[in-house]
C-alpha positions, 0 to 999 in steps of 0.5 A: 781787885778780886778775882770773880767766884763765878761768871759774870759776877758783878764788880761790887756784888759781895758772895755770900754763899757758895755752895755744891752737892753734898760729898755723899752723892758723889761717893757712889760715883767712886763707889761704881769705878772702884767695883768696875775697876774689880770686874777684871781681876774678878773675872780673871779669878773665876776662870783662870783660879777656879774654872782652870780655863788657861789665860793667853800670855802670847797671840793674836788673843792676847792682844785682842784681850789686852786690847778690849782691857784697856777699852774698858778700863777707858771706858769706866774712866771715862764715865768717871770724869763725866760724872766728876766733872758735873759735881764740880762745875755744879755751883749754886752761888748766892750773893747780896744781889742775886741768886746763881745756879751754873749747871753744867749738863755734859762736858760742853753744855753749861746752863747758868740761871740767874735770880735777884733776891728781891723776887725771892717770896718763899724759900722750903728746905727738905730733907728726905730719908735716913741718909739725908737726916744723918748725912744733913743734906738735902733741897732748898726750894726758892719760890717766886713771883717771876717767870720761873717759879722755882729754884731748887738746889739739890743736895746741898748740905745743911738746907735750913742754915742754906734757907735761913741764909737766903731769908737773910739775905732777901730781908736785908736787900729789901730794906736796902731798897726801901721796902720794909712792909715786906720783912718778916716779923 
């Protein structure tokens, strides 16, 4: 028996995709640790280096600057993980019998929504801006007749292939459950 790709799998359903946000919209969290990381150092440089103001190495101001260093070194980290840990645990998981969206919003708030892929009627792949186009990521749009009307997967790289595969997968369910007046031409 394998073990599941996502919660709730189903034992006989097959993944066909598995998808996250695209590595580049997770580059400018790096990005921002890297430059709070450098305000520090940069501070140190402007008033001690430059402005020739003395940097305390003993006292009570001492530990109280060590002290509000290490919060905020703690603090940049910690906004850091927050955002690590929302790319991660952000999954869109498409399989021969549903659609799956897990959205985890916060570190201990989870949203998983479900779609069977036979209610899918439309699906849209966007793709905005020089960065997108070159990086070839973008949205995919799920439309259908239910309840809720939209799926979107944001971000995700290659949005047509992501659309073309859903398509697939939608045509082949259909004709699994009898319904070929619904294909495609």
């Amino acid at each position: 028996m394998t073990t599941p790709v996502f919660p709730n799998q189903r034992p006989n359903e097959k993944v066909l995709l598995k998808l996250r946000r695209h590595w580049l919209t997770w580059a400018w969290n790096i990005i921002q640790l890297l430059l709070f990381n450098l305000i520090p150092p940069g501070l140190y440089i402007l008033f001690y280096q430059l402005i020739g103001w003395p940097v305390p190495t003993e006292g009570l101001l001492y530990i109280g600057l060590v002290l509000l260093l290490s919060l905020y070194y703690l603090g940049a980290w910690l906004i850091f993980y927050h955002a690590f840990v929302d790319y991660h645990l952000d999954v869109w998981v498409l399989t021969d019998q549903r659609i799956v969206n897990v959205e985890q919003q916060g570190l201990f708030d989870r949203t998983i929504s479900e779609l069977n892929i036979l209610k899918v009627q439309d699906v849209t792949s966007e793709i905005h801006g020089h960065l997108q186009t070159f990086f070839n990521f973008g949205n995919v749009y799920i439309q259908t007749a239910g309840e809720q009307q939209r799926f979107i997967f944001q971000n995700v790289p290659h949005p047509e292939d992501v659309a073309r595969i859903i398509i697939h997968a939608n045509d082949i369910a259909l004709q699994k459950n009898g319904h070929p007046e619904n294909l495609a031409a």
